[in-house]
N, C-alpha and C positions, 0 to 999 in steps of 0.2 A: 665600164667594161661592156663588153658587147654580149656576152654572152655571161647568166650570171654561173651554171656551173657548168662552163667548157673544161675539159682536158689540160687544155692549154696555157690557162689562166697564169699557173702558177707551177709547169712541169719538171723543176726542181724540188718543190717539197715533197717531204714526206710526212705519214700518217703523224698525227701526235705523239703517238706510244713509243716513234723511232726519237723524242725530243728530249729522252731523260740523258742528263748528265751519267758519264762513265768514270765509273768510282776507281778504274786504274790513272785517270788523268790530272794533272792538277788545277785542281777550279778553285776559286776562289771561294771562303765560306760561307760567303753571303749568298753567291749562287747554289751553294749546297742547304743551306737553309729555305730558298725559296723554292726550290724543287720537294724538298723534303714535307714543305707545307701543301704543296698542291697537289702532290700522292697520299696525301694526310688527309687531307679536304675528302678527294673523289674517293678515297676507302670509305670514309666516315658517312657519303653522302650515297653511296652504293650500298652500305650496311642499314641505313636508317629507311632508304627507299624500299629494300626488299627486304624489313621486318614489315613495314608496312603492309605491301603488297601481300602477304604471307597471312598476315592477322585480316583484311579482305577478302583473300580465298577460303579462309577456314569458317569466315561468316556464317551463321544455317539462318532461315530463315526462320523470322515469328508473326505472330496474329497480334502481336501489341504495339500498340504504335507509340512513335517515340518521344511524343509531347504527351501526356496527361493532357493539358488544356483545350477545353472546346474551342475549334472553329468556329469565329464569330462568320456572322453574315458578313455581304459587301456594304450595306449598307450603315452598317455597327462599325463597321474597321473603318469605313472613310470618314464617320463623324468625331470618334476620337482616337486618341493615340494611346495605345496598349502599352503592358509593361513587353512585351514582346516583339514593339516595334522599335523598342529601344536596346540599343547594343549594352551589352553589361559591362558597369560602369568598374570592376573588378576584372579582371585578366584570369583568361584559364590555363591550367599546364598542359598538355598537349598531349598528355597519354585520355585527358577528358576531352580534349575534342574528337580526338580520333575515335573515341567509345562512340560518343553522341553521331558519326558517319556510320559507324557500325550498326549502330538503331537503326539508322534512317535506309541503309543500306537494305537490311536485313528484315523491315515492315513489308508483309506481304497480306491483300484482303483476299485472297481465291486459294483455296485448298490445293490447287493444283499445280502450284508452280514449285517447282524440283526442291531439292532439301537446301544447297546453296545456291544462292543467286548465282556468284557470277562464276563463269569456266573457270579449270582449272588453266596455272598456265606451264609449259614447257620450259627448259633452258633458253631459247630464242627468245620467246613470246617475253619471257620475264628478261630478258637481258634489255628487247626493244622498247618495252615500257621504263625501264630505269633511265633510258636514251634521253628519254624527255624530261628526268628530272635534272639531266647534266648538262643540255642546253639550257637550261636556264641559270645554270651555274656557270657556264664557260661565257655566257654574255658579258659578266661581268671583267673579263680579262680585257690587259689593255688595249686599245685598239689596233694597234699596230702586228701584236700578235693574236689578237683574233682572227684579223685577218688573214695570216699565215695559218690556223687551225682550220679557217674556213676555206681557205682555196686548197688546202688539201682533204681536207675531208667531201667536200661536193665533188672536187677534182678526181677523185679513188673512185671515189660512186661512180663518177660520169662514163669511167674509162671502162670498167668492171661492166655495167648496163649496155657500154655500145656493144662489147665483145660479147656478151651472151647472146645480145637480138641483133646482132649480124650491121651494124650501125657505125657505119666508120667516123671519127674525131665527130663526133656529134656535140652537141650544146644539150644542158638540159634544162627544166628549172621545176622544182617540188611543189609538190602544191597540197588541201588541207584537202580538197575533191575534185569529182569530174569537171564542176560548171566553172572551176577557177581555173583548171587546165586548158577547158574551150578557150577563156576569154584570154588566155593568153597567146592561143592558136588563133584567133582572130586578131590581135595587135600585130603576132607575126606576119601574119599575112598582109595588113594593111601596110606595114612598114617595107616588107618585100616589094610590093606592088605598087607604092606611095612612096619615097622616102622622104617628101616632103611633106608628109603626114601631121607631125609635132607644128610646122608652123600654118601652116594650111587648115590643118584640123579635117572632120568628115566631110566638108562641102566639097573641096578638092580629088573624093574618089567618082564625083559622080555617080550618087545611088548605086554604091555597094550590094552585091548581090551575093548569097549564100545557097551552098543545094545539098540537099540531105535525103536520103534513103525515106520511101515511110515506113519503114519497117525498125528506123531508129526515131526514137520520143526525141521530138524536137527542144525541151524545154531548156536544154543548157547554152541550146544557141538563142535561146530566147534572153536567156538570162543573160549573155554577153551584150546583146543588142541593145538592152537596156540602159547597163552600165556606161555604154559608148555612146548614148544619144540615137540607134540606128531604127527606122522602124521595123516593124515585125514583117511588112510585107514584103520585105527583102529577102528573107527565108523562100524556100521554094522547094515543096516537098514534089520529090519526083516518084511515082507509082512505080510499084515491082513487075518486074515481069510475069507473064502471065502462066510459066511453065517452072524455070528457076528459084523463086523468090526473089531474089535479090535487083538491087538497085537498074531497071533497065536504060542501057546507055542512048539508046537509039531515042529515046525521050527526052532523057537529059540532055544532047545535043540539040533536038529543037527547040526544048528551051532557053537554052544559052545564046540560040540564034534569033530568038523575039527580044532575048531581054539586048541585047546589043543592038538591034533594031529601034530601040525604047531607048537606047540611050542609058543604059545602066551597064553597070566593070560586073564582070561575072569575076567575083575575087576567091569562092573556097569552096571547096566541094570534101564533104565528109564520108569517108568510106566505111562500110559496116564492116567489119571482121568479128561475127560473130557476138556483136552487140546487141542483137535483137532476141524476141525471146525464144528465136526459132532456133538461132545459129546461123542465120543464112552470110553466106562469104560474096561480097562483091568482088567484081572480076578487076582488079587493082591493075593489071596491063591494060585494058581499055580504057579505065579513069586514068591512068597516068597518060596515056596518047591527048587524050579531049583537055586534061589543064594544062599540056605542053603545048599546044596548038592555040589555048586560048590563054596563057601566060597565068595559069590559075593553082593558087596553093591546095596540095592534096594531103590530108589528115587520115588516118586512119585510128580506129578506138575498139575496142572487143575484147572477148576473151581469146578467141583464135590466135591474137600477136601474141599468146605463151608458144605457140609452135614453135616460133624461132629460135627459143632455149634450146629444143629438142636437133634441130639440124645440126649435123656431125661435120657437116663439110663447109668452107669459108664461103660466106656469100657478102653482098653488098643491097641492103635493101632500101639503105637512103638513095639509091639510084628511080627504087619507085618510089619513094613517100619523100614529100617532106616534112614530116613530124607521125610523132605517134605517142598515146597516151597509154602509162604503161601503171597497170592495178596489182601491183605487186605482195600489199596487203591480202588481197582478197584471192590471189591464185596461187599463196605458201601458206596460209590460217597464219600469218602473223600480223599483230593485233597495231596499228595505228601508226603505219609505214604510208609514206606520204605519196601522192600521183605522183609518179615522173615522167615528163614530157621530154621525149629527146625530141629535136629537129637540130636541120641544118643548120652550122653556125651563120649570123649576119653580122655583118662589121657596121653597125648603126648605133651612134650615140644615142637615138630615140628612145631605146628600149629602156634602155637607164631610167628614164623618165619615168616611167611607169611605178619604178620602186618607190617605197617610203624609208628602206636603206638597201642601199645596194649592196652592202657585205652581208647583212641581216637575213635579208628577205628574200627567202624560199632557196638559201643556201644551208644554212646550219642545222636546219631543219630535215634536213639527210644525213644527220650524228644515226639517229634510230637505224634507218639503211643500209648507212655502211657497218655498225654494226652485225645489223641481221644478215646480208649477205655474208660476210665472213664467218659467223658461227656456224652458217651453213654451209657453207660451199660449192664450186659449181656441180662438182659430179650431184650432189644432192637435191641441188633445184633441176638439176636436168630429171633426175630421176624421178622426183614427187612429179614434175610437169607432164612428163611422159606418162607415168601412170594414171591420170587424168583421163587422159584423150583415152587411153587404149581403154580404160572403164565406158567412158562415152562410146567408142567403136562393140565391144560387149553387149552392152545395154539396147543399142540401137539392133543387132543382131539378133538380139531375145525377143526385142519389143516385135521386129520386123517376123518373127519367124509364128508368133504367136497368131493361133485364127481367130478374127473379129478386132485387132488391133491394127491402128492404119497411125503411121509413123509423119511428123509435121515436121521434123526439123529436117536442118540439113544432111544430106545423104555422105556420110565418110566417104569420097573418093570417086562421087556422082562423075565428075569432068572426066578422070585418068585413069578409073578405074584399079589407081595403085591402092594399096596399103600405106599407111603411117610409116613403118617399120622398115617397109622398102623405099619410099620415099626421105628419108633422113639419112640413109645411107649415097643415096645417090646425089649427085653432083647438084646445087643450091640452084633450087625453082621455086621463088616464093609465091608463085598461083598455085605450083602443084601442093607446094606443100601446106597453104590454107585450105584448099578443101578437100588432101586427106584428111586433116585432122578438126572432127566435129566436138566442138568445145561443149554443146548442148544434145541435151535429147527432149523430144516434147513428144507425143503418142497421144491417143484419145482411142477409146473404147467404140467402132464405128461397125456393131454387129448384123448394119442392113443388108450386107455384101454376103454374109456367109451365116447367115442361120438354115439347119437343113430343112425340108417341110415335111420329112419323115414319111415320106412313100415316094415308090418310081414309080411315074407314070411315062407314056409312050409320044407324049407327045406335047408341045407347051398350053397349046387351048386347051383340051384335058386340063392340065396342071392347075392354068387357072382359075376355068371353071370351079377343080373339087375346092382349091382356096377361098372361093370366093363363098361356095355353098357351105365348108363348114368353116369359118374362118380358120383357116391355116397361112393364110397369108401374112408374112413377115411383118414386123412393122419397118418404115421407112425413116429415115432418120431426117429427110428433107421435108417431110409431114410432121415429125414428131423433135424436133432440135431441142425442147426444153426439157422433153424427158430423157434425151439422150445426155443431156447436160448435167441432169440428175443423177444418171447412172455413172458416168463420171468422176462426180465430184464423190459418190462413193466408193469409188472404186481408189480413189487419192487418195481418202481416207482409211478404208482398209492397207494401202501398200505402208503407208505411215506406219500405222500402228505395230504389222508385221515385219517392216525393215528400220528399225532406226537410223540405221546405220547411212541411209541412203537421205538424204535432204530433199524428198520429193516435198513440190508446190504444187496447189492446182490453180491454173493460170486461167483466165478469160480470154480466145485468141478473138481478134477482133471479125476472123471471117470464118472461123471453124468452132468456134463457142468454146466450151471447157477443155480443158486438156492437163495431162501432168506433164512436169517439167523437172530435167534435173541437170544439175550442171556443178561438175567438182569442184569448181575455180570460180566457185562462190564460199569458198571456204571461211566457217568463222572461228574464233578462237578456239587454238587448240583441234578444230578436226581433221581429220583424214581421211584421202581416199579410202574406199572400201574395199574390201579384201576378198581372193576369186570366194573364198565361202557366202560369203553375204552376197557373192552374185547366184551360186546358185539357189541359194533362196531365195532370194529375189525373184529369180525363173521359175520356180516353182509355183511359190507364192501366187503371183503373175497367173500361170497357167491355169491353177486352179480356180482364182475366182471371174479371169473373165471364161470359163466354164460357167458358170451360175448365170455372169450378165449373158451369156447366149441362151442359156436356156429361158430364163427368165422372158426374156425377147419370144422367143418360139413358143413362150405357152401365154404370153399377153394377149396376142390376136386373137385365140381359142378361148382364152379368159371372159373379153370382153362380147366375143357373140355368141356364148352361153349366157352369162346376167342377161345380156339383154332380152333374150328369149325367156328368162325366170318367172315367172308372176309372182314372186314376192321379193327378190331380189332387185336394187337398183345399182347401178355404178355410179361412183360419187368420188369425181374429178380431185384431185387430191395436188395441190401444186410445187408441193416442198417432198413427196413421198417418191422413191426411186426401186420400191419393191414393184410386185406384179399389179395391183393398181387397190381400191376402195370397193366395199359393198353396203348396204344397208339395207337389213330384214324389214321390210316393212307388208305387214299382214292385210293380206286380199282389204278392201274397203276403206282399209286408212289414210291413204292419199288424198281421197275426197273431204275428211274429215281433220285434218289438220290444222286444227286451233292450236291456242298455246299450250291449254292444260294437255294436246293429245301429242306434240311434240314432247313434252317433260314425260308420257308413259312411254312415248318411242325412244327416247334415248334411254331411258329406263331400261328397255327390252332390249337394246342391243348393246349398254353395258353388259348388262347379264351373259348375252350371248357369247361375248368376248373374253370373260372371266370363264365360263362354262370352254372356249374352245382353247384356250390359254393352254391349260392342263392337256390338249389332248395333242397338239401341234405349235411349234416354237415360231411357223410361219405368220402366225394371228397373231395380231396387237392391235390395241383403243387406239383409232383416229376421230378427225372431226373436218366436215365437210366445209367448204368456203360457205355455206348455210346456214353454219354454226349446230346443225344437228352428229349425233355420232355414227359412227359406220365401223366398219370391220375392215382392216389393212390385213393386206394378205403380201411380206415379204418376199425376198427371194427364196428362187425353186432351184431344182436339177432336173436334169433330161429325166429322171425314171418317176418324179412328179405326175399325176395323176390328176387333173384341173375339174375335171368332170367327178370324182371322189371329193373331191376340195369344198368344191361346192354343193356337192349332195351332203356332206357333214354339215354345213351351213345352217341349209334348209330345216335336215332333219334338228338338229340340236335346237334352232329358233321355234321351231313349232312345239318343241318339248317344251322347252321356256314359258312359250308364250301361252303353253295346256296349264304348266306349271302358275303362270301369275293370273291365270283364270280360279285355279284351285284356291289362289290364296284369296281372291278379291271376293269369292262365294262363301271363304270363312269369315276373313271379314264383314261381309253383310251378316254371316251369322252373329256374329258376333255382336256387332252392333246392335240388332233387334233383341238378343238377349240381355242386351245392358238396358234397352227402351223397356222389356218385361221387367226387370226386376227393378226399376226404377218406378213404375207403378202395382207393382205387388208390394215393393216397401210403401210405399204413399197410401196404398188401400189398409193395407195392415195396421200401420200408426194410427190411420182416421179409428179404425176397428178397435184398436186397443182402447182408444182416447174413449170410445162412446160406451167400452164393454167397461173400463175401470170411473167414469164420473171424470168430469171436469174436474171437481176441486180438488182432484190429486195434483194434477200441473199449476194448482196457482201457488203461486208463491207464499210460503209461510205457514199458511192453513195446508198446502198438500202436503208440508212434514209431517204435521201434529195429525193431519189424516191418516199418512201411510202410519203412525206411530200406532195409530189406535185399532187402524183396520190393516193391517201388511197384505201388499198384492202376492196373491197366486208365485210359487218359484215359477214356475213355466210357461207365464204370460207373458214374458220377455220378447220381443221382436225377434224372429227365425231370422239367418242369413240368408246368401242365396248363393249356391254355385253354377255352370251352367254346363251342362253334359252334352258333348257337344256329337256323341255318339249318337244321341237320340233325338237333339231338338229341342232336349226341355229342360226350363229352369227349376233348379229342386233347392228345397228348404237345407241349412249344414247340421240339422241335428246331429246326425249322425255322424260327422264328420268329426263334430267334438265330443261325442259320449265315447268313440272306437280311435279318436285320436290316426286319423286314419281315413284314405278317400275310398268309400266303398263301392266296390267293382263286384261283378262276377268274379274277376280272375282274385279278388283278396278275400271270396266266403271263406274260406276254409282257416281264415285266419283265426274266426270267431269261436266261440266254445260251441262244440259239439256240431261243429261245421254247419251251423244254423245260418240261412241266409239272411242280408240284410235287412232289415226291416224297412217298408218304404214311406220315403218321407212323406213329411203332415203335408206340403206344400209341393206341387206339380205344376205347371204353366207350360204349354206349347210354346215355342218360339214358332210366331208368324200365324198361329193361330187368331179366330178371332177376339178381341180385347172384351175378356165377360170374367168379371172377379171372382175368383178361388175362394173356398170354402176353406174357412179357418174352424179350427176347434175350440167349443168355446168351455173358456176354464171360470168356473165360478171363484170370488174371491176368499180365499180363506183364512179363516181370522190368524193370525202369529203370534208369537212368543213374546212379541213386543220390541225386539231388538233391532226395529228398524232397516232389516236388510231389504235392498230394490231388487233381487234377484240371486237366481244362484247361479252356482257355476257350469251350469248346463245350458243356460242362456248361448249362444255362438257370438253373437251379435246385437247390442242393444240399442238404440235408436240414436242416442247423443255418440255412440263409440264411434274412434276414426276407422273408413273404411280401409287403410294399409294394416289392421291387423286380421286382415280375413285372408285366410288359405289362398297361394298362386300358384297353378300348373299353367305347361306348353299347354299349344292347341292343338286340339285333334282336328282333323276332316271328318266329316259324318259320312261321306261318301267316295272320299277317294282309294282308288285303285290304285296299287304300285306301279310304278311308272315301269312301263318295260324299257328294254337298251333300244337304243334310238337308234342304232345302225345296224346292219350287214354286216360292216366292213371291220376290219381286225382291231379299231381304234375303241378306246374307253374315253367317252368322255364325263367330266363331274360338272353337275349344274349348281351354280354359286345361289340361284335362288330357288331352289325346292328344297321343300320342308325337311325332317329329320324324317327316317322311316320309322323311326318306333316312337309312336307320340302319344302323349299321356293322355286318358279320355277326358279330365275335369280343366273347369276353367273355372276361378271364384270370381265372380264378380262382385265388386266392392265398390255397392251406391247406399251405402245408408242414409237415411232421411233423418238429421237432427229436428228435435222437438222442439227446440229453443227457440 
């Protein structure tokens, strides 16, 4: 056959469904039994498909995966063979397989993926996936009436598809994607242009030549070239216009006029309709002039060729094209409908050739299609189509009207200046009617045009002068492309978040950098265009935060030539952050001094600083410099933002901070010298006791039967030490353990008859000079005989562990309450100053064991 799903094939039959026997006639039983069997089959085989399907949608997902068994290494699994590499040697029943897909379906490792995997699906969606459980059911019938299912079934598609996209007796043939639809647009062509093609083979076109937009990814003509034997230099991407986008012809013409000069068949030229990520529409009446002139096949591919559902009026577009690739999948949300390629019919036995069966292959496989077309209907596909566009026409309107937003794709109706609406009504122009209707929108955040500088001045040197003296001068996006990149990709991120509804992407344009993109007729299972509410949120949405990215922009420039004029302030380049930029506190003289250990107290200090402005402004957050040191990120702002307040909070909060870990480093030294005092008041003490009680107390054996004969003193026992940090000095815990109690000023009154403390036996300056304290000396006195080493008035005896000595907070001996650190109406809390009410004792616990 020449064509494998032409109209014509077979334009006596009818659909399958018209083939059932009529129970008022008389058939023969056998006929009625075999009819009876194959309505029997496909009920049985439609009910057992969408239980299935049904028990898949209802899936949720889990955190358990659905093997138990470790994952061997690669290197464990290729040296032996597992019991799991072996199929089981037992049979399962099939409600256990399908469990075991529902496992596997259903294992998910990221907390963040939806409750069910996979979409829900529709009437269609679920009718078009059972499609493909019945081709493979229907293969099995005899051939002869396969045949007859299959030239009416592709045949109904074919007729159906010409009539929606304006396509008179057209051929078609289905395909599984884009790059197998190409390769079958390039056999067409070479058979078109060759037809001695099959016997000749490629040597015979004389270096075939191909010409494609750059604005379309070359890779599916790549891929056909391949499959054919063709080299890649045959391709020939032709540059866009310099005003348009789109494909410029006046180029392509010179090319076509070297490569024929060289001795090469200019054979195919691919037209964009909206295939790029711009949406740009080439001008398909001047491509159709240049491959008439040069006998050359013209393709066209995009989202745009959904327009031609939408024209109301009879046209003829195979007059321009010869072939087109049609994503009918992707521009209804119906889930695994196959490419359809209409072109021109060709009466060439060669194509045949190509099949591995000619009834088979990329015909039956249009069962799903002609289904799905028919559940839905024309008025319906016109309608979802139509509202598409007019959402794209919307979107670009908002985007376009918005200040600081500068619009990339194609312009709805740039040529004719009509509407969609009015162009579908009038008499069939398929230029005009490709670019009314913009299948895409793409938009980028470009606030260098329209940030104000917030004062008149009289005149532009004025202007710039005062920008240049205080920075007010905008930033530029041609100086700054990668932070505007930034701003961008969050600004796609914010609209995500805020519109679900809407399928934005943020794209990489290869000459304008980031940008969002959104396009309806990338539909995936189950969605739908969005509805006028979600555009006006969207608008909204929209409006409000590229409000932020402009101000943000307007107090950047001010931002950065204040730090720079700060003397403890640095700016610190931040390559991934898209807020108002990086700071880091760093205190007059530390730049010179930035060793490792003064780096670990600088990041120290402006952790702190960041926790301390945390609490005071949502704008602050922990960053970390490409230095690997930390800084202070200062987010997005709004116009009534204050930058010069911004950063006076900084300042002031850091220098609290950094009074504040001055405070603590001067307790610490206290501290420290009070633990080096009472580490040798206990060392002097023990020597003291040791010489004041005789050696032969501590020698082993004889000092029992000593102490038995002669009992030491109760209250020659070792004093503790706590250390007061109110005054400096290390004092003895008598007291601490007779009044069970740390005795203060503020606790006299506790005591009987408001008597003040008594003061301890044991005094020691901290920091004073090192000259041993005066101990009291207790003579030994004889005891009862019963052996005790001490009483209980003892605090601390020389073998005790030091964790059973009394622990309070630490005082400052001399700090002052910190006063509020600003002017300004903001409270901020410092993560690293002390408690205001802080206890005056500190125990220190260094006993000296005897042993």
């Amino acid at each position: 056959m020449s064509a494998a799903g032409r109209s014509e094939d077979d334009p006596g039959q009818s659909p399958l469904v018209d083939q059932e026997p009529d129970p008022g006639q008389s058939t023969p039983a056998v006929a009625e039994i075999a009819a009876s069997s194959i309505r029997s089959g496909l009920a049985e085989l439609e009910l057992r498909s969408s239980q299935v399907l049904q028990r898949l949608e209802n899936v949720k997902v889990s955190s358990t995966p659905e093997s138990p068994h470790p994952v061997e290494n690669e290197e464990e699994a290729g040296e032996r063979v597992t019991s799991e590499d072996l199929l089981p040697a037992k049979h399962r029943v099939p409600s256990d397989i399908l469990k075991s897909l529902e496992q596997l379906v259903s294992y998910t490792d990221s907390d963040d993926d939806p409750e069910f995997p996979l979409p829900a699906l529709d009437d269609v969606s679920h009718l078009a996936l059972i499609s493909h459980s019945i081709v493979a059911y229907l293969s099995h019938l005899d051939r002869q009436q396969l045949l007859r299912v299959t030239n009416s079934i592709s045949g109904d598609a074919t007729r159906w598809l010409g009539t929606l996209f304006h396509f008179a007796h057209p051929a078609s043939s289905f395909h599984a994607d884009n790059a197998d639809a190409v390769l079958r647009t390039v056999r067409l062509a070479i058979v078109a242009r060759c037809p001695g093609y099959l016997e000749g083979g490629i040597p015979a076109l004389a270096q075939p030549t191909f010409y494609i937009s750059e604005n379309t990814t070359p890779m599916r003509l790549h891929y056909a070239c391949r499959q054919l034997g063709i080299p890649l230099e045959a391709i020939k991407v032709i540059p866009e216009h310099s005003q348009s986008g789109t494909m410029d012809v006046t180029l392509l013409q010179k090319q076509i006029q070297q490569d024929v000069g060289n001795n090469r068949t200019p054979l195919l030229v691919v037209a964009d309709i909206g295939a790029s990520l711009c949406g740009y529409v080439d001008n398909l009446l001047r491509l159709r002039d240049v491959c008439k002139a040069h006998n050359m096949w013209l393709h066209a591919s995009g989202h745009g060729l959904a327009a031609l559902v939408c024209a109301q009026n009879q046209g003829h577009v195979e007059e321009v094209l010869h072939s087109m690739a049609l994503n009918l999948g992707s521009w209804l949300g119906v889930p695994s409908l196959p490419i359809v390629l209409l072109h021109r019919p060709l009466q060439n036995s060669a194509l045949s050739a190509f099949e591995s069966d000619p009834i088979l292959s990329r015909r039956l496989n249009a069962l799903s299609l002609w289904t799905s077309l028919q559940a839905l209907g024309r008025k319906a596909i016109a309608e979802r189509l139509h509202v598409a566009f007019q959402t794209c026409s919307i979107l670009f309107e908002i985007a376009s009207k918005c200040e600081g937003i500068r619009v990339l794709s194609h312009t709805p109706g740039a040529q004719t200046g009509a509407s969609l609406s009015d162009v579908i009504q009038s008499p069939f122009d398929v230029q005009a009617l490709f670019d009314a209707a913009a299948p895409v929108v793409a938009y980028q955040f470009d606030g260098s045009t329209t940030i104000p500088l917030g004062g008149s001045v009289s005149s532009a040197a004025a202007a710039s002068d005062r920008e240049t003296a205080e920075g007010l001068k905008p930033l530029e996006k041609i100086n700054n492309a990668s932070y505007f990149d930034r701003l961008n990709s969050w600004l796609g991120q914010i609209l995500q978040r805020d519109c679900p509804n809407f399928d934005f992407e943020v794209i990489e344009h290869p000459t304008h950098g980031s940008c969002i993109r959104y396009c309806p007729l990338e539909l995936g299972l189950g969605e739908q265009p969005p509805s006028s509410e979600n555009l006006e949120s969207f608008a909204q949405s929209l409006d409000a935060h590229v409000d932020i990215l402009r101000a943000t922009i307007k107090h950047k420039a001010r931002f950065i030539h204040l730090v720079e004029r700060s003397e403890v302030l640095r700016l610190v380049p931040l390559p991934e952050w898209a807020g108002m930029g990086g700071v880091r506190f760093v205190p007059e003289g530390w730049e010179s001094l930035l060793t490792d250990q003064a780096k670990t107290e600088l990041n120290k200090l402006n952790i702190d600083l960041v926790e301390a402005l945390k609490s005071t402004d949502n704008a602050f957050s922990l960053g970390e410099g490409t230095d690997g040191l930390i800084c202070v990120r200062f987010g997005m702002v709004t116009h009534e933002t204050e930058v010069e307040e911004l950063l006076d909070l900084v300042v002031t909060v850091g220098k609290s901070v950094q009074e504040n870990s001055r405070v603590l480093d001067t307790m610490s030294e206290i501290v420290k010298k009070g633990i080096e005092a009472v580490t040798a008041d206990l060392q002097r003490e023990s020597e003291e006791k040791l010489w004041q009680e005789g050696i032969l107390r501590h020698v082993p054996v004889v000092g029992r039967v000593f102490n038995w004969w002669s009992p030491p003193a109760k209250e020659s026992g070792i004093k503790g030490r706590s250390l007061n940090l109110t005054q400096g000095v290390v004092e003895s815990t008598e007291n601490i353990y007779k009044y069970h109690m740390q005795m203060t000023g503020a606790t006299a009154h506790q005591l009987p008859a408001n008597r003040s403390p008594p003061t301890p036996m044991v005094q020691t300056p901290v920091g004073a000079p090192a000259s041993p304290p005066v101990f009291p000396t207790v003579e030994p006195v004889p005891g009862n005989g019963n052996g005790s080493g001490s009483s209980e008035g003892t605090p601390v005896q020389s073998g005790e562990a030091s964790g059973s000595m009394p622990a309070a907070p630490v005082a400052t001996p001399s700090a002052a309450p910190t006063q509020n650190h600003v002017d300004h109406a903001r409270t901020v809390s410092q993560s690293s100053a002390a408690s205001s009410s802080v206890p005056e004792l500190v125990a220190a616990s260094s006993a000296i064991n005897n042993n």
